[in-house]
Structures are given as structure tokens and as C-alpha cells.
VEXSETI-44964 format. One record per residue (C-alpha): residue number from 1; x, y, z. Coordinates in nm, 4 decimals. Layout:
VEXSETI-44964
<pt><num>NUM</num><u>X</u><v>Y</v><w>Z</w></pt>
...
***
This chain:
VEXSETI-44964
<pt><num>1</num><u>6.9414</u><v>-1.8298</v><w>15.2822</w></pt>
<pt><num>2</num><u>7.2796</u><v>-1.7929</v><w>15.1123</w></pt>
<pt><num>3</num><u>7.4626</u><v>-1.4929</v><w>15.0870</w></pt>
<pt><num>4</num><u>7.7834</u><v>-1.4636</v><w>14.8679</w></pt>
<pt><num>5</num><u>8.0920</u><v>-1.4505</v><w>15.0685</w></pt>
<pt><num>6</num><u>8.2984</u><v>-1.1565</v><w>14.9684</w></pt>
<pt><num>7</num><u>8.6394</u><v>-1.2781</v><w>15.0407</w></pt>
<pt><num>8</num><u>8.9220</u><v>-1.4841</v><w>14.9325</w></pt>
<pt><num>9</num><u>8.8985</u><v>-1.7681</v><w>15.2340</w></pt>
<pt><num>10</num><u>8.8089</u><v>-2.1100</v><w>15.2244</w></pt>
<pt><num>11</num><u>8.4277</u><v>-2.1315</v><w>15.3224</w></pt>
<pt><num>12</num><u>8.1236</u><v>-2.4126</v><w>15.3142</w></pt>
<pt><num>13</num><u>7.9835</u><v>-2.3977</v><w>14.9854</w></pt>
<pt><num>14</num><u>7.6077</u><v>-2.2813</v><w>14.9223</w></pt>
<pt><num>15</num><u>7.3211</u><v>-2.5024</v><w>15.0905</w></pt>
<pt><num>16</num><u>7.6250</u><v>-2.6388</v><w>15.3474</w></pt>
<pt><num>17</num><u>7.4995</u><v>-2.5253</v><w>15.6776</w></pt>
<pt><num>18</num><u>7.7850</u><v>-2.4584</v><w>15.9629</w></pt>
<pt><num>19</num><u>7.5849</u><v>-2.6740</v><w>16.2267</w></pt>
<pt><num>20</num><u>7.8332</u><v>-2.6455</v><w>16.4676</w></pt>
<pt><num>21</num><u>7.8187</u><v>-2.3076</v><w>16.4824</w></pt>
<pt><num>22</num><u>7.4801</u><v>-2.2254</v><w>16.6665</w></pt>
<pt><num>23</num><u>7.3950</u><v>-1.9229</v><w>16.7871</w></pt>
<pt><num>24</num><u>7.5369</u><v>-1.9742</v><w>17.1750</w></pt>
<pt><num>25</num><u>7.8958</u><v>-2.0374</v><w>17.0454</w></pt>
<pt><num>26</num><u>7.8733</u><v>-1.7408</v><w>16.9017</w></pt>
<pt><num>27</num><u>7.7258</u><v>-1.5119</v><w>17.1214</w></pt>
<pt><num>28</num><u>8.0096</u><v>-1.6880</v><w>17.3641</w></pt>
<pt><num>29</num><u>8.2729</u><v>-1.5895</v><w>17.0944</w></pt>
<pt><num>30</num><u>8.1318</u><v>-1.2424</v><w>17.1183</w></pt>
<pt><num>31</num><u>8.1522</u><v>-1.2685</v><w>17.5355</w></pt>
<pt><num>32</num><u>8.5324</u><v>-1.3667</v><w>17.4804</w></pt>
<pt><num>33</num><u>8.6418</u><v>-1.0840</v><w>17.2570</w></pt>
<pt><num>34</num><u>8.4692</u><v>-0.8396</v><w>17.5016</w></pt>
<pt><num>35</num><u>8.6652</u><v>-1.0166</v><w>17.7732</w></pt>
<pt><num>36</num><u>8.9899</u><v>-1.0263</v><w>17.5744</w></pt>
<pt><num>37</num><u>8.9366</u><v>-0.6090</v><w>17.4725</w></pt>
<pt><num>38</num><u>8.9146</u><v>-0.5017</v><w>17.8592</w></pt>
<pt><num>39</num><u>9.1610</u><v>-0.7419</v><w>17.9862</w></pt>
<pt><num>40</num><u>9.4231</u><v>-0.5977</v><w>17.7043</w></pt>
<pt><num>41</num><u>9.3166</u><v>-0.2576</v><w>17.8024</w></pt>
<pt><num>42</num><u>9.3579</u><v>-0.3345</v><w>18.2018</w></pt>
<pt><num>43</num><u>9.7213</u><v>-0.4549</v><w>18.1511</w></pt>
<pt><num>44</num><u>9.8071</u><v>-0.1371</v><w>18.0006</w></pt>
<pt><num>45</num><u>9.5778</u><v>0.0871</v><w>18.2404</w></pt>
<pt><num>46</num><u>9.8639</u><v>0.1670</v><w>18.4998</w></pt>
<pt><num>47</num><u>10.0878</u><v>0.2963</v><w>18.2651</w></pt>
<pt><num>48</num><u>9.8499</u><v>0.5030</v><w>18.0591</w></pt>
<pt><num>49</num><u>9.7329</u><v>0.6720</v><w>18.4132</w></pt>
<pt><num>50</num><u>10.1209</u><v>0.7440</v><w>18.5082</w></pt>
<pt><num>51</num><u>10.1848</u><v>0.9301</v><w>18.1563</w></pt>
<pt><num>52</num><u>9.8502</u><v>1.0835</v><w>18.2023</w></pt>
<pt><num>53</num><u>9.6866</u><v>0.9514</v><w>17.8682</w></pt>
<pt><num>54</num><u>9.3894</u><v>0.7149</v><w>17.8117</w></pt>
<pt><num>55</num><u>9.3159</u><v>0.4441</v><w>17.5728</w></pt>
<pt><num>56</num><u>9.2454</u><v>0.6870</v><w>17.2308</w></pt>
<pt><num>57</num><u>9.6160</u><v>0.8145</v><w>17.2798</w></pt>
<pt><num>58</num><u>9.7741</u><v>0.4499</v><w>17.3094</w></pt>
<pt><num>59</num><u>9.5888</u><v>0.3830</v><w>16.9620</w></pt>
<pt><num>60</num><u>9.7163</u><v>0.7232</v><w>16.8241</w></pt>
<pt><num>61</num><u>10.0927</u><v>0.6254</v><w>16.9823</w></pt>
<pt><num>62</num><u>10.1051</u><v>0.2344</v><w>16.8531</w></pt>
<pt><num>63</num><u>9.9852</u><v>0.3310</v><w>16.4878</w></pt>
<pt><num>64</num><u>10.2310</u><v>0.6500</v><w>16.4944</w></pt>
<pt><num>65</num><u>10.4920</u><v>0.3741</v><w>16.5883</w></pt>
<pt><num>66</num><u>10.3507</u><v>0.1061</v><w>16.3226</w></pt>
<pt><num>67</num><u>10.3525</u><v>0.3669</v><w>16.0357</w></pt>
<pt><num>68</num><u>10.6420</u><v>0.6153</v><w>16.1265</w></pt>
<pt><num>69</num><u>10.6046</u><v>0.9302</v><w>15.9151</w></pt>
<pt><num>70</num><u>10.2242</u><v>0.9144</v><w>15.8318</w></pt>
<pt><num>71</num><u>10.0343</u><v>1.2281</v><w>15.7841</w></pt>
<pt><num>72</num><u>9.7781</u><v>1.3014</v><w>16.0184</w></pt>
<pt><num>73</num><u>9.4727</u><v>1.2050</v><w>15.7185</w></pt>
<pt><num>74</num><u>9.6589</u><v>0.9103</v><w>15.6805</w></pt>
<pt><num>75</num><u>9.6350</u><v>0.7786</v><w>16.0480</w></pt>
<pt><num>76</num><u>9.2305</u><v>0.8854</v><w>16.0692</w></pt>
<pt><num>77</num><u>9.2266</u><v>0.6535</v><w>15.7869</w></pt>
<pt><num>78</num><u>9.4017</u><v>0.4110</v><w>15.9806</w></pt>
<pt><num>79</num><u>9.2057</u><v>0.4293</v><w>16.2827</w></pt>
<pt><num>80</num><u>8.8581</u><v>0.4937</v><w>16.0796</w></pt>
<pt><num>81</num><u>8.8529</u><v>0.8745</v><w>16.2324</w></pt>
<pt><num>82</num><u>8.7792</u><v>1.2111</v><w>16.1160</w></pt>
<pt><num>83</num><u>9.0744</u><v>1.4353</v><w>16.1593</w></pt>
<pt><num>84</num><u>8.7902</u><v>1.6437</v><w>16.4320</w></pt>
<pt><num>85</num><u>8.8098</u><v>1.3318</v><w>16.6186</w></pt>
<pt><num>86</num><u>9.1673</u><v>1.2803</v><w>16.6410</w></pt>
<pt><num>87</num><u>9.2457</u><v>1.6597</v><w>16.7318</w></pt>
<pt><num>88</num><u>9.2111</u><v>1.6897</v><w>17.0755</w></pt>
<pt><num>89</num><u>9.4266</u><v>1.3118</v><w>17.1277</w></pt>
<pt><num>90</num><u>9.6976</u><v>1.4203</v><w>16.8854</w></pt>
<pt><num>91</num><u>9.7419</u><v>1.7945</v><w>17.0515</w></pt>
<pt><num>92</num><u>9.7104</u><v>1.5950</v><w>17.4013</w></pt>
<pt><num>93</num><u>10.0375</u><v>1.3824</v><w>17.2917</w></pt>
<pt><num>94</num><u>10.2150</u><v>1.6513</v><w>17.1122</w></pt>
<pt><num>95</num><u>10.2158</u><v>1.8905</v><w>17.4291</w></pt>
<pt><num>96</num><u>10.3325</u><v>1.6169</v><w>17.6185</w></pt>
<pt><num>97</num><u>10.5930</u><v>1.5108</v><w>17.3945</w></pt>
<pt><num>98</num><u>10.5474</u><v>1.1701</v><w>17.2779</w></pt>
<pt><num>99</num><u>10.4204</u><v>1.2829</v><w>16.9190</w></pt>
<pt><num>100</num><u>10.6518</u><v>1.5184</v><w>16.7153</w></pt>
<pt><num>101</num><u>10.5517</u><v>1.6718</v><w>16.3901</w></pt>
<pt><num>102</num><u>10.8387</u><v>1.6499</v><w>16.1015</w></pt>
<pt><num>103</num><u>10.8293</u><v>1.8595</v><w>15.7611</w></pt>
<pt><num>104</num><u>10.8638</u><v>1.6686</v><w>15.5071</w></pt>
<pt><num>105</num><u>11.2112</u><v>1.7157</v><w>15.2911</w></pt>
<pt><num>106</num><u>11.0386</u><v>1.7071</v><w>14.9508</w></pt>
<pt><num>107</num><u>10.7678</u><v>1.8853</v><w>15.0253</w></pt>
<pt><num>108</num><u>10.7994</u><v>2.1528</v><w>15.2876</w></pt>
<pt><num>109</num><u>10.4040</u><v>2.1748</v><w>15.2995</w></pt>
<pt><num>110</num><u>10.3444</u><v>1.8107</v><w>15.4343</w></pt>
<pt><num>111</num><u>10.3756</u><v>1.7162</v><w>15.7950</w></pt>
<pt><num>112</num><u>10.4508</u><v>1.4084</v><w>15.9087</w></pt>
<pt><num>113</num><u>10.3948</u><v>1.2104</v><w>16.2738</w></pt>
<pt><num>114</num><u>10.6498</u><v>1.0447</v><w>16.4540</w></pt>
<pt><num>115</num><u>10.7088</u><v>0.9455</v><w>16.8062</w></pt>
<pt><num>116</num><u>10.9410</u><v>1.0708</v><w>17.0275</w></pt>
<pt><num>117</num><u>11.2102</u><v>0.8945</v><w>17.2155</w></pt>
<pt><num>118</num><u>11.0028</u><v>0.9263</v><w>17.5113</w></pt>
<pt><num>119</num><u>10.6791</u><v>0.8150</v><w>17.3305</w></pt>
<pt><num>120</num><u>10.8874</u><v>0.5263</v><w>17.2155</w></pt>
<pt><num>121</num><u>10.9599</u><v>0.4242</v><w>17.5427</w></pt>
<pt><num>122</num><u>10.5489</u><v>0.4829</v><w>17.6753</w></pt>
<pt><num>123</num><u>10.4584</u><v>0.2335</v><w>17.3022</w></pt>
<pt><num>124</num><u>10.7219</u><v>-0.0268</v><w>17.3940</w></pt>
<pt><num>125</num><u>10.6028</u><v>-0.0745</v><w>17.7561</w></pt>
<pt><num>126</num><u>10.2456</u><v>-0.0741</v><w>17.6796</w></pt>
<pt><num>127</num><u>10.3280</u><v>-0.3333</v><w>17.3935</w></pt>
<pt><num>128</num><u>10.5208</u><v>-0.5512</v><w>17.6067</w></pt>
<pt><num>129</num><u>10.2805</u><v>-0.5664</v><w>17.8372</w></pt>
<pt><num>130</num><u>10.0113</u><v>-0.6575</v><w>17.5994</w></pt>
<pt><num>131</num><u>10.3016</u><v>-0.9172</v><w>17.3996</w></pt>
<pt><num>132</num><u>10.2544</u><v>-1.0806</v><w>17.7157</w></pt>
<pt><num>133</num><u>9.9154</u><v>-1.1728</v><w>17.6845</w></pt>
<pt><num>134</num><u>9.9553</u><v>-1.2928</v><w>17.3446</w></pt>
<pt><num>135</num><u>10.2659</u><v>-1.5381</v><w>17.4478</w></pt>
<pt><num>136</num><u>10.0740</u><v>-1.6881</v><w>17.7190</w></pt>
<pt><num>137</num><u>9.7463</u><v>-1.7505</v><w>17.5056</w></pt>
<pt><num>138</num><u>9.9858</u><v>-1.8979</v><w>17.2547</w></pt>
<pt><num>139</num><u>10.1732</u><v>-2.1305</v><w>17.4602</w></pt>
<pt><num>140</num><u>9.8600</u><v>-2.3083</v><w>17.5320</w></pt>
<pt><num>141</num><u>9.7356</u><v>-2.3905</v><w>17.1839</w></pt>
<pt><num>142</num><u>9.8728</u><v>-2.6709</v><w>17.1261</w></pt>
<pt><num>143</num><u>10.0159</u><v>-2.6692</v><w>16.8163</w></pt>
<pt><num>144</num><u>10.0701</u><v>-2.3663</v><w>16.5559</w></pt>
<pt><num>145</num><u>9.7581</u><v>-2.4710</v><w>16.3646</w></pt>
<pt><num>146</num><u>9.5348</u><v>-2.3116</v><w>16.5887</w></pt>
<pt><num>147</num><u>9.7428</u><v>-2.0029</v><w>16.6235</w></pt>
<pt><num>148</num><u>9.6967</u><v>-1.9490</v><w>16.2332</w></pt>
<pt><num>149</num><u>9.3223</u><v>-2.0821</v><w>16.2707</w></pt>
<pt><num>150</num><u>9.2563</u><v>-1.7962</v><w>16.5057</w></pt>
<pt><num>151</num><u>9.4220</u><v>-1.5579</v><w>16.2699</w></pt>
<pt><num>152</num><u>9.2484</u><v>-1.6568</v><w>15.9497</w></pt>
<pt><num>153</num><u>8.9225</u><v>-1.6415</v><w>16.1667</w></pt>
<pt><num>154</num><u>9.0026</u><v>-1.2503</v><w>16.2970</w></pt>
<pt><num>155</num><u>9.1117</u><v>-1.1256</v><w>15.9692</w></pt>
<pt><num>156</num><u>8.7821</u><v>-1.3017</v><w>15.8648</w></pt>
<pt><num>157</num><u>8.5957</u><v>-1.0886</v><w>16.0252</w></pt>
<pt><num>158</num><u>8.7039</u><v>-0.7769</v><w>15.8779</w></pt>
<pt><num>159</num><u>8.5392</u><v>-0.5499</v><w>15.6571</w></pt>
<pt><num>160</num><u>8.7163</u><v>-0.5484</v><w>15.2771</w></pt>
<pt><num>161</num><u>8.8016</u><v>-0.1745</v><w>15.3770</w></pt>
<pt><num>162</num><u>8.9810</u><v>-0.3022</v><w>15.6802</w></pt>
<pt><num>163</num><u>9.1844</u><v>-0.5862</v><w>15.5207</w></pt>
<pt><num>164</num><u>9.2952</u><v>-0.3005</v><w>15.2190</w></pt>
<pt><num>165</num><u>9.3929</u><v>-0.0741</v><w>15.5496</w></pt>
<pt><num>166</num><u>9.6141</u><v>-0.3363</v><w>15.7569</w></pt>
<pt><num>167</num><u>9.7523</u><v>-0.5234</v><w>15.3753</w></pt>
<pt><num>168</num><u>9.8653</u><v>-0.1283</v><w>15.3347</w></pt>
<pt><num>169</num><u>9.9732</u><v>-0.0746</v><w>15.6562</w></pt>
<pt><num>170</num><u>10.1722</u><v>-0.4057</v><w>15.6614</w></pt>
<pt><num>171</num><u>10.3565</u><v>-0.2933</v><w>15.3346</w></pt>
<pt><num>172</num><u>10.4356</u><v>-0.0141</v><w>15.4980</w></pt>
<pt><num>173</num><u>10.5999</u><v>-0.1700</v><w>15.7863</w></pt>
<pt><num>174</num><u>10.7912</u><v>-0.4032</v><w>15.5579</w></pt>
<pt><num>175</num><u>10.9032</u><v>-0.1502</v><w>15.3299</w></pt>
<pt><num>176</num><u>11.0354</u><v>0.0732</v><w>15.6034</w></pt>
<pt><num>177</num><u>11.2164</u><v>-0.2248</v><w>15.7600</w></pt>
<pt><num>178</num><u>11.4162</u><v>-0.2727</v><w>15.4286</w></pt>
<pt><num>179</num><u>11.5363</u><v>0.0888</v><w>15.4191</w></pt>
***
């Protein structure tokens, strides 16, 4: 049965059937990206367990450091959270010191996050050793078209809400980086 494809990427059109996509390659997609989750969480375990944080605070810490001077609603948006959800990770990090909150100068009523030198240095090590990962995966595809194959195919599988969330959060980056 065909179902209308809600986004903007090049797909089979109706009645094509994606033969080579049977239901084993996909459940072994599904096996890979489990795989790929722990083994990017393992890399970073080590240093989470020295700065005595888990996994929920390295989320909190790399979009902190992705969208510098977000409010708190702002990042539970982000991360798809309720602001109940994030408490107890974002009071976690801010006694510790690698979230600080910041008034805002326009409005002395708004808070926003930011991290700290020190929860700079925690993000950049965790990232690096993550980065790693990623360079070693892409040094053996064998040309750049499957690098941006593999993109199109991860961004394809997010939700509309998701792709309005990173787009956002993307602009965001840029248009901090040109300040």
C-alpha cells in the first residue's frame, strides 16, 4: 500500500517497490544503530564517570555548547523534554559547575544557559572522543558520496518536528558564529 511521503527527498514513486530493501536489511540497519549508540556512549563512559555525570548530562552539556545562551524551555525543546525531566540533570551540572545561569541584558527576567570554562573543557573531550569515531567510519567510505548518502538517509528518518528543531538549531549555530 502507498503512503504519501511527507518530505522534501528524492523517493521511488507510488507502485515502485524498494526490493532491495527487505525486511533483514533492515532489522540489520536497526542492529547497527544500536551498536553505533552504545559504542559512542562507551568511548565517552570514562570521562563521564571521572566528572561524576552520566549520559543525560553529556546531552544537557553538548546542546548547552551547540546553542550557547538558550533558555532552559528552549533546550527541553531541543532534547524533546519536559522542563520536570531536565531538573534534576541541569541542578546536577550547575552545582558542579559546568552549567552557569546568565541574566539576560534586555530582559533581567530571562535566564539563559551557558557552559562554564570547565564544562567546556568536560564537552570538548567527550566530543573529541566521539569526532574520533566519526573520522575513522569516514575514512573508509570510499568516496564522499556515501558520506552524504548516509546523511540524507539519517536526516530521513526524522520526524518533521525534528528536522524544524536541528534546521533551527543549525541557524542558531551559524548565526552565533557570524557575531
Amino acid at each position: 500500500m502507498y503512503r504519501p511521503f511527507p518530505h522534501d527527498l528524492p523517493i521511488s514513486k507510488p507502485g515502485e517497490e524498494l526490493l532491495f530493501l527487505r525486511e533483514e536489511k533492515i532489522r540489520f540497519m536497526q542492529d547497527v544503530l544500536f551498536f553505533i549508540d552504545c559504542e559512542l556512549h562507551n568511548a565517552t563512559k570514562p570521562i563521564l564517570q571521572e566528572y561524576g555525570i552520566g549520559h543525560a548530562h553529556h546531552r544537557l552539556m553538548q546542546f548547552v555548547c551547540h546553542c550557547s545562551g538558550a533558555s532552559v524551555s528552549e533546550i527541553c525543546k531541543l532534547l524533546g523534554i519536559t522542563k520536570q525531566s531536565l531538573n534534576r540533570v541541569l541542578r546536577d551540572v550547575l552545582e558542579l559547575g559546568y552549567i552557569e545561569y546568565r541574566t539576560n541584558a534586555e530582559d533581567r527576567r530571562k535566564k539563559s544557559l551557558y557552559l562554564t570554562p570547565q564544562g567546556e573543557k568536560i564537552e570538548e573531550k567527550l566530543f573529541q572522543l566521539q569526532r574520533k569515531q566519526f573520522l575513522r567510519a569516514f575514512r573508509e567510505a570510499p568516496n564522499n558520496t556515501y558520506i552524504e548518502g548516509f546523511q540524507r538517509i539519517l536526516y530521513g528518518m526524522l520526524s518533521i518536528e525534528s528536522k524544524q528543531l536541528l534546521e533551527l538549531h543549525s541557524s542558531q549555530k551559524s548565526d552565533k558564529g557570524k557575531a
